[in-house]
C-alpha positions as CSV (number, residue, x, y, z in Angstrom):
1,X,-40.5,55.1,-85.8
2,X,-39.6,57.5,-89.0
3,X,-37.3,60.0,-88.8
4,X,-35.7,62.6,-91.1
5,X,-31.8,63.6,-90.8
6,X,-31.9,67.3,-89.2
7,X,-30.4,69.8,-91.8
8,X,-26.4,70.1,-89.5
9,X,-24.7,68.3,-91.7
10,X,-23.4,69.0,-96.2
11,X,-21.4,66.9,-97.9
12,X,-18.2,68.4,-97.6
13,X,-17.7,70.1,-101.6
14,X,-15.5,72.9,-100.6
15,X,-12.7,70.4,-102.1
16,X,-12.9,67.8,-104.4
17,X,-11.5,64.9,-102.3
18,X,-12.8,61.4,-102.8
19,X,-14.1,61.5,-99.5
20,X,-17.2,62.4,-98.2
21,X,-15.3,63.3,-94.4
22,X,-12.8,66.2,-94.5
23,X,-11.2,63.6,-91.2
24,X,-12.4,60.0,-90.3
25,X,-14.9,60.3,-87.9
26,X,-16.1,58.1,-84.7
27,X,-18.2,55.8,-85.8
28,X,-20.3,52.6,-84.8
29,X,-20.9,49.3,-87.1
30,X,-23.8,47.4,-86.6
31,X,-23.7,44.0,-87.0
32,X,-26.7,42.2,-85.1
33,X,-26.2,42.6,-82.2
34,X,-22.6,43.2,-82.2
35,X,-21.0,46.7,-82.4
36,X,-17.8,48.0,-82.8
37,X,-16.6,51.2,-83.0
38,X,-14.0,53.3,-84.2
39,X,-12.6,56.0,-86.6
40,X,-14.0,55.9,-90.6
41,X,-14.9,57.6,-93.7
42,X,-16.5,57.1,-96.8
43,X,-14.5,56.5,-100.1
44,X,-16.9,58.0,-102.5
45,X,-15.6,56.6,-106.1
46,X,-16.0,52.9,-104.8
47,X,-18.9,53.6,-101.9
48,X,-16.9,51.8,-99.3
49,X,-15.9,52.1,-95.6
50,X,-12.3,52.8,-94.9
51,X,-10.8,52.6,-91.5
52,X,-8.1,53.2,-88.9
53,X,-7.2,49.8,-87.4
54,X,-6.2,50.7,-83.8
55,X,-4.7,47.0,-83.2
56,X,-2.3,47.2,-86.5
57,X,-1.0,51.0,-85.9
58,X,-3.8,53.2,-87.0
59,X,-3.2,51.5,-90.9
60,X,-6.0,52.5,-93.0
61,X,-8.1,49.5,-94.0
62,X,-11.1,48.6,-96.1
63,X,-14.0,47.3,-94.3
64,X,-14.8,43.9,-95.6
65,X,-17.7,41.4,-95.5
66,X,-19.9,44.5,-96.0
67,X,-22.9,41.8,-96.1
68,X,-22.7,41.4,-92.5
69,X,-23.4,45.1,-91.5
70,X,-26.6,46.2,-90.8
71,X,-25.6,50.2,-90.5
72,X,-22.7,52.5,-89.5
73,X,-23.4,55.7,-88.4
74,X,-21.7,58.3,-88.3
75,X,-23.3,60.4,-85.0
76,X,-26.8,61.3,-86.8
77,X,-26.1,59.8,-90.0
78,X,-27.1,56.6,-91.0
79,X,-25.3,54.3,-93.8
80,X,-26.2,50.9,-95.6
81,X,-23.4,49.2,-96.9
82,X,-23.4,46.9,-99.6
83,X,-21.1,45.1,-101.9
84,X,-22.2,47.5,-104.7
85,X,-21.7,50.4,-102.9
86,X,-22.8,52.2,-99.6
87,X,-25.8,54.6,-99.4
88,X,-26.6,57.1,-97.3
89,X,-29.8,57.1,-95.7
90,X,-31.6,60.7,-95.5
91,X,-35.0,59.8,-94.5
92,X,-37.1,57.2,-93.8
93,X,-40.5,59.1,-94.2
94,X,-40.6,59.7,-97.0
95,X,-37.7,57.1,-97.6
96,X,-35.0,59.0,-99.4
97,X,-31.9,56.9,-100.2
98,X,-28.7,58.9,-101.9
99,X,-25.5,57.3,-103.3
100,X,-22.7,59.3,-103.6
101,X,-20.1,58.7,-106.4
102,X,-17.3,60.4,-108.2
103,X,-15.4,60.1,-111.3
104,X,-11.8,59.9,-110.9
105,X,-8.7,60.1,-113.3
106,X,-5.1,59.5,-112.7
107,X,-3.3,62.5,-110.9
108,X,-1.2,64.0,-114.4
109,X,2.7,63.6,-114.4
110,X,4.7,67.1,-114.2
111,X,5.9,68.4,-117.7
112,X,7.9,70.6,-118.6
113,X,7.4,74.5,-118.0
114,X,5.9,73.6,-114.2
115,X,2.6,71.7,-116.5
116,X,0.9,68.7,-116.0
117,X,-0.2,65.5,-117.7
118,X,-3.2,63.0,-117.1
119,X,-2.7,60.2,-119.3
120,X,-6.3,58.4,-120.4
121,X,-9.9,60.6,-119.0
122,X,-12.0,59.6,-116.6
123,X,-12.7,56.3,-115.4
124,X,-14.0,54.3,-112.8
125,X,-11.5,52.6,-109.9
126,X,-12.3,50.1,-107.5
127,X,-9.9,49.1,-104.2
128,X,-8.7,45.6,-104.7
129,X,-8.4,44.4,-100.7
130,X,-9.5,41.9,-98.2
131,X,-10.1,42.2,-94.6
132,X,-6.2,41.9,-93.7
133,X,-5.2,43.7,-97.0
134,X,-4.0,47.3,-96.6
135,X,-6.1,50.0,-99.1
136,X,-3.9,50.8,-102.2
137,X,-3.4,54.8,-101.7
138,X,-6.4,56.6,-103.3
139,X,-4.6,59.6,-103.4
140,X,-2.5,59.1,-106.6
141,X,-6.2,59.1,-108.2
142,X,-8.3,62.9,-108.6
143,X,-11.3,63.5,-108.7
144,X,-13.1,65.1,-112.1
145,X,-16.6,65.2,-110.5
146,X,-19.1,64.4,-107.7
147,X,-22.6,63.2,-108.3
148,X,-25.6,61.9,-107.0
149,X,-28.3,59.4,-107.2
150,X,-30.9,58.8,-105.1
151,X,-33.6,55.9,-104.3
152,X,-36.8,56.7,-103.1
153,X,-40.0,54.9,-101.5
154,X,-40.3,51.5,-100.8
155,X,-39.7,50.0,-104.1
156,X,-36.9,52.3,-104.1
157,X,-36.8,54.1,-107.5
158,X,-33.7,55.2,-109.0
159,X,-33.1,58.8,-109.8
160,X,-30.4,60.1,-111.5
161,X,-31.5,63.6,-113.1
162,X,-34.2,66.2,-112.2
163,X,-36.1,65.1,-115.3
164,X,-36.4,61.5,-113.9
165,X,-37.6,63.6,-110.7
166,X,-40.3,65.6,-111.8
167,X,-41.7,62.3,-113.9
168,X,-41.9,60.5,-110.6
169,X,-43.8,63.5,-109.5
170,X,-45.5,64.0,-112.4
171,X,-49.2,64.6,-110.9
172,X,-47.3,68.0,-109.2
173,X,-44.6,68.5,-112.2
174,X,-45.6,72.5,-112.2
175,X,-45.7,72.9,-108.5
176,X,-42.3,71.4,-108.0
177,X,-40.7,73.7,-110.9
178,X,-41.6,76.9,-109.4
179,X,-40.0,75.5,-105.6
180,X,-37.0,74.4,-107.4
181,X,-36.8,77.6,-108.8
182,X,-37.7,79.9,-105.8
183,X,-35.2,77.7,-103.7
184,X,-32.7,77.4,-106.0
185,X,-32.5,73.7,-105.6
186,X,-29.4,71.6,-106.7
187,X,-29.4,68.1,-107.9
188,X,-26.3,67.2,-105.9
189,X,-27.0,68.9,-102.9
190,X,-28.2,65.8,-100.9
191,X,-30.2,68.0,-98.0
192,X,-31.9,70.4,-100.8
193,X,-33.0,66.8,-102.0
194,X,-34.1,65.9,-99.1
195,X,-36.3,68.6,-98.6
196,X,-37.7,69.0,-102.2
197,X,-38.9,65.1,-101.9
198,X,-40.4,66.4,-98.5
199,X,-42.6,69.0,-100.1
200,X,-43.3,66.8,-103.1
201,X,-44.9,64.2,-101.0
202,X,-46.7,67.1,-98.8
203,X,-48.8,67.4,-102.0
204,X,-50.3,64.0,-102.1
């Protein structure tokens, strides 16, 4: 049975925290036939699943032996984790995957005259932990930038630009140019994606 995610939901970009939440949500992990439920979010620099361990004081954990997961959802939303990263899924016909990352500095030391200082640019982080180890806190990290790539159709092709896009479209290259155009479409807006790929496979 397809479906398409209904158009309720943006990433949250109003601030530039590393997650993709603005609170951890309810949540269900599917593991066979096994679920388990609880309050999560998405850590978007490293693509994984933090949560609140009710049995351990509500202590925010990293979920572990991601291989073992078939989904999490998040109400509507749909998520496939993976040990390089947890993607989104936005629709299955046509199927539209989309990653979410971030780059992410160290938050800059106070100088003098009220300034700051970030020592080194951008680079990548990753959460050293284990399924008993508590999540080192991502808040002494910033974010410089969100970004998307996406994976579409069954062979799943990568997409990281508008260029790579329109050359997997190529037959309709023209056709898409003046929609993204007359809908102002943004690369990193996930549900303009998903509805640009919807038209683009409309004119097969």
């Amino acid at each position: 049975m397809a479906f398409v995610l209904l158009p309720v939901w943006a990433q949250e970009e109003q601030s530039i925290s590393p997650f993709l939440f603005d609170e951890y949500k309810d949540a269900t992990v599917f593991m066979g036939a096994t679920q388990a439920k609880g309050k999560m979010n998405f850590y978007i620099p490293t693509g994984e699943f933090f949560y609140m361990d009710e049995t351990d004081g509500n202590r925010v954990k990293v979920l572990a032996n991601v291989e073992q997961v078939n989904m999490i959802r998040f109400g509507s939303r749909i998520f496939l984790p993976s040990e390089k990263g947890g993607v989104e899924v936005l629709s299955s016909e046509p199927l539209l995957y989309v990653k979410y990352q971030a780059s992410i500095r160290n938050k800059g030391k106070q100088v003098g005259y009220g300034g700051t200082s970030s020592l080194g640019s951008i680079k990548s982080f990753s959460v050293n932990s284990s399924g008993t180890s508590y999540v080192s806190d991502p808040m002494i990290f910033e974010v410089g930038h969100l970004y998307n790539t996406y994976y579409i159709g069954k062979k799943q092709k990568e997409i990281k630009n508008m260029k790579q896009l329109l050359k997997f479209y190529a037959k309709h290259k023209e056709t898409l140019e003046e929609y993204m155009k007359e809908k102002d479409i943004k690369f990193d807006n996930a549900l303009q994606m998903l509805q640009l790929v919807q038209y683009a496979n409309s004119l097969k």
